[in-house]
C-alpha positions in Angstrom: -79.1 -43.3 63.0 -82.0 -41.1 61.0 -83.0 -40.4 64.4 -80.4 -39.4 66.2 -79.1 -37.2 62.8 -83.0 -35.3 63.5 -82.6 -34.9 67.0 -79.2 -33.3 66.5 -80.5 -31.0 63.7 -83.5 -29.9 66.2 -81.6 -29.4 68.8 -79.4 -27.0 66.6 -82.3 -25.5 66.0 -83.8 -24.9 69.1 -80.1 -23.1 69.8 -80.4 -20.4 67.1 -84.1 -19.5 68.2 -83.3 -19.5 71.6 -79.9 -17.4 70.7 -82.2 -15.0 68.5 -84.5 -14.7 71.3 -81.9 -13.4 73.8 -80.5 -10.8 70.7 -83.9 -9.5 70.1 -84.6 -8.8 73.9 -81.5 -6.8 74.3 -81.9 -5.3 71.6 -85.5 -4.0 72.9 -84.0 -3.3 75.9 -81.7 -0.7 73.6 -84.3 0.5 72.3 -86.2 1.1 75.5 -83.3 3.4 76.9 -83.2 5.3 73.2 -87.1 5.9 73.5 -87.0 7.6 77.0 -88.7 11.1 77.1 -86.0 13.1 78.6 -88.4 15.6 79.8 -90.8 13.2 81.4 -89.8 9.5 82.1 -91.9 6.8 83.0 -89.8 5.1 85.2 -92.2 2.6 86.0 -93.2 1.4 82.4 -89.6 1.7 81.8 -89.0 -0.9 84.8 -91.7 -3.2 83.9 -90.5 -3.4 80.6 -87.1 -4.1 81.7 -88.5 -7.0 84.0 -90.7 -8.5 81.2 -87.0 -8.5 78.9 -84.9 -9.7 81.8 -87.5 -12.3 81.9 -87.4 -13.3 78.6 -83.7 -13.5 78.8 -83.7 -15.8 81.5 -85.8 -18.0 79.5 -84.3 -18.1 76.5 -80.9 -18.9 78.4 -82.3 -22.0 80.1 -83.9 -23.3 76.7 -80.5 -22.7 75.2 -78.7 -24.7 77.7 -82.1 -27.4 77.3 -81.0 -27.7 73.5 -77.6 -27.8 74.2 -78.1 -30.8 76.5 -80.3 -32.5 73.9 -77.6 -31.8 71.5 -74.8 -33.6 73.4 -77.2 -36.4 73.9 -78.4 -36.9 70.0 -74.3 -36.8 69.5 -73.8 -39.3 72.0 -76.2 -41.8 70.5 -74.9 -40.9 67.5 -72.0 -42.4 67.9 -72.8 -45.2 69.7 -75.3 -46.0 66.6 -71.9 -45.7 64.2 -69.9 -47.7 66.1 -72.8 -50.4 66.0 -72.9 -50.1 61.7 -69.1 -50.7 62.1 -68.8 -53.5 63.9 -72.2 -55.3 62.2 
């Protein structure tokens, strides 16, 4: 049951970091848009950066759903490990 109560609590983990991740790359993306030279762009940097953010996001997203699944799984055997203490 110690187990299963860890691999929950990770699992919630892993969701806030990969949620924070996903926050801090749009907000750099923001912060890309604000920092623009208006007299002289750099519209490549500006895409490559927007790639390499895009990116991140994309990655974060599948780790979120990866924690989420792990999550659902440590609750599963969760339960399964009460109902055993109940019955014994």
């Amino acid at each position: 049951m110690l187990v299963s109560l860890m691999n929950s609590f990770r699992a919630i983990a892993m969701q806030h970091d990969a949620g924070f991740g996903m926050m801090q790359a749009r907000n750099s993306m923001l912060g890309a848009i604000q920092s623009i030279n208006p007299h002289n762009p750099n519209f490549e940097a500006l895409h490559q950066q927007d790639l390499k953010l895009s990116l991140d996001i994309a990655n974060n997203q599948l780790k979120y759903q990866m924690a989420t699944a792990m999550r659902d799984q440590a609750d599963t055997q969760l339960k399964k490990e009460r109902g055993l203490n109940l019955v014994a």
